[in-house]
C-alpha positions, 0 to 999 in steps of 0.5 A: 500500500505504497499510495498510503505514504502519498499525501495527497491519497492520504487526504483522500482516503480519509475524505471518503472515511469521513463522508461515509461517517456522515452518511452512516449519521445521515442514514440514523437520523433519517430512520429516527426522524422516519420512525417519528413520522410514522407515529405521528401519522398513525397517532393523527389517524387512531385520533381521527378514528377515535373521535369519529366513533365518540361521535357516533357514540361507541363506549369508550371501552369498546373503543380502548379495546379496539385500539388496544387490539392487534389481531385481526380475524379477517372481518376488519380486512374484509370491510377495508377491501369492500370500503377500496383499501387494499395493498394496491390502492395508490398512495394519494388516496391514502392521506396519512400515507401519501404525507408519509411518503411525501415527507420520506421522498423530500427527505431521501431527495435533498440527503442525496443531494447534499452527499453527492455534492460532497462527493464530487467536491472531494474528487474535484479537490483530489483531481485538481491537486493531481492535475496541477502535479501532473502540469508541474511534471510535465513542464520539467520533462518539457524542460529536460526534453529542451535540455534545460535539467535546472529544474526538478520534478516534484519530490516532496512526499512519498508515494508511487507516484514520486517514486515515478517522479525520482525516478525520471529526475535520475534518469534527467540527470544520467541524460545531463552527465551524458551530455556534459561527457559528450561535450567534454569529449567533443571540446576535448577532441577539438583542443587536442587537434588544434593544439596539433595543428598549431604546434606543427605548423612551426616545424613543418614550415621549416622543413619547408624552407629547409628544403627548399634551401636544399634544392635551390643549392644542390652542388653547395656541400656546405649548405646541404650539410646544414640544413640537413642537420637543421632538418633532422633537429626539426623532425626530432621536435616532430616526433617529440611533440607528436609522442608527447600530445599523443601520451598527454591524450591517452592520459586525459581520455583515460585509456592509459592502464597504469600497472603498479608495482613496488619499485625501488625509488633508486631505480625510477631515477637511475631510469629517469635520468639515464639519458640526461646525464650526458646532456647535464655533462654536456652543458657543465651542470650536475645531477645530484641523486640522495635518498636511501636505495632500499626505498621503495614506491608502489608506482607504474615504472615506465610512466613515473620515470617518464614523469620524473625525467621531464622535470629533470629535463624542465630544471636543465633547460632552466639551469645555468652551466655549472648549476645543480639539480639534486633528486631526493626522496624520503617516506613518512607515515602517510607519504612518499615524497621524491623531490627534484631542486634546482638552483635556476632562475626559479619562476615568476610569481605570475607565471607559477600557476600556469607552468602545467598548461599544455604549451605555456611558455613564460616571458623570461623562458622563450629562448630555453629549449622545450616544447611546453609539454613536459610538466603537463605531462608530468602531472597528468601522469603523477595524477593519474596514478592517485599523487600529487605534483606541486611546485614552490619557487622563488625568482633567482633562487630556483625551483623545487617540484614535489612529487607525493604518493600515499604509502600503500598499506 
């Protein structure tokens, strides 16, 4: 009886108890007062009969007797048929009789009357409250239906009808996340592809003029040579920048299975920075590694290496020959913490809360080397594996990135 717990039926129910209440009184008032009338008209006709046979001078014994009498022995039966009082005789030849009847008919007439007005009123009641529901529903399905999911379907009772209600009001809203996701994708593909396009088109314009630099000196040896090796740097950015958009995406779309493992930290840097000792030679700056080698984190291996050697890759592009950039780490209760330092230049005030947009570039970092890829990676990885990535700088003083895990129970 789950139409019980709707307040509207509720109200309904207990309209129609109390209108059978009231017929039920109606019903005992009417008998009462229909009793009353009987006597009264049989009271008025033994007064009529008793004073007619005053009249003719009957003893008024004989008189009490036959009042007192309620057998019949047929003689009084008889006489009445002869005189036309019969069962079939019409009751408006009847005086007492057809008053009776008049009096009960009226009676009978206006309670029906009063009751069925009752009724209709109580159902009008009811139907006009659920009409109005059903016009305030209908207007919020009309409004999911234009893809307007502000408003909300009535749910403030109980019942099988706001049941009905909640459940349309879910499904609005699974409907309203389907369409978010699907713009997000839709804004997500757009971004991705314009990001490309717009990336490539430096590069590719290179290659270009590199090679038209090329065919317009075909017996120069010297040119050739050049802008060979100018375009074998442009393609190397090619393919770096393609690689690069191409994890970014996987990691925004969610296609990316991260395979964790515990790992010993030491072996994450050693394989993070193995191609860029050589560089850090190279360009006189030195890569400092501490923290104990038992240590470990329970992390997917290839992508957190990849995530810590573009921020060891980020802090040489920002680091002035014979600068350091020291790699630590360290476990407390709750966390692992692997932090990368450098001496650098550090990182502008105004500058410090977009270094993780995809492709941005600071004012004071445009001639360093860097497709504004890697930290964003970094983090869409650190992220992705449930850890956090932060930064904290200062303007001449250099730079520390904070890479934190959750120790794994």
């Amino acid at each position: 009886m789950s139409f019980w717990r709707e307040k509207q039926s509720r109200h309904f129910f207990f309209g129609l108890i109390a209108f059978s209440i009231l017929w039920l009184g109606f019903g005992g008032l009417f008998c009462i007062r229909q009793t009353q009338t009987v006597k009264e008209m049989l009271l008025s006709h033994d007064n009529a009969v008793v004073s007619s046979l005053l009249n003719q001078g009957v003893s008024p014994d004989v008189i009490a007797s036959a009042v007192a009498n309620t057998q019949d022995d047929g003689q009084g039966k008889s006489l009445l048929i002869q005189l036309g009082y019969t069962e079939k005789t019409a009751a408006r030849f009847l005086p007492a009789v057809s008053g009776f009847e008049t009096s009960a008919f009226r009676y009978v007439l206006f309670g029906m009357l009063i009751f069925i007005v009752i009724l209709l009123a109580l159902c009008c009641v009811f139907l006009i409250k659920r009409e109005r529901l059903y016009r305030q529903a209908a207007k919020g399905v009309l409004a999911f239906s234009e893809g307007d999911f502000t408003a909300h379907l009535p749910r403030s009772d109980e019942g099988t009808l706001y049941q009905l209600f909640a459940s349309v009001d879910n499904l609005a809203s699974a409907l309203q996340a389907k369409g978010e996701t699907e713009y997000k994708v839709k804004e997500f593909l757009k971004n991705t592809i314009s990001d490309i396009s717009h990336q490539l088109k430096t590069p590719l314009a290179a290659l270009n003029m590199y090679n038209e630099i090329i065919l317009e000196e075909p017996d120069n040896p010297t040119v050739i040579t050049e802008f060979s090796q100018k375009t074998a740097v442009a393609i190397g950015c090619m393919e770096q920048l393609i690689q690069s958009l191409l994890k970014i995406t996987r990691l925004d779309a969610g296609s990316v299975t991260f395979e964790k493992a515990s790992h010993r930290i030491s072996e994450i840097i050693a394989q993070a920075i193995a191609e860029l000792t050589t560089r850090a030679d190279r360009e006189e700056k030195q890569i400092i590694v501490s923290g104990q080698p038992e240590e470990q984190l329970v992390c997917d291996f290839q992508w957190t290496s990849e995530a810590v050697g573009n921020i060891v890759k980020n802090a040489l592009d920002h680091t002035s020959p014979a600068g350091h950039i020291r790699i630590s780490w360290e476990r407390s209760p709750a966390m692992v913490r692997i932090t990368i330092t450098d001496d650098g230049a550090g990182i502008a005030p105004e500058d410090i809360h977009h270094i993780f947009k995809r492709f941005y570039r600071s004012k004071n970092s445009k001639d360093t080397q860097g497709i504004g890829l890697g930290l964003s990676l970094a983090k869409s990885i650190v992220e992705g594996q449930g850890g956090i990535l932060s930064v904290q700088s200062t303007s001449n003083f250099g730079t520390t990135f904070t890479l934190s895990f959750l120790t794994e129970l």
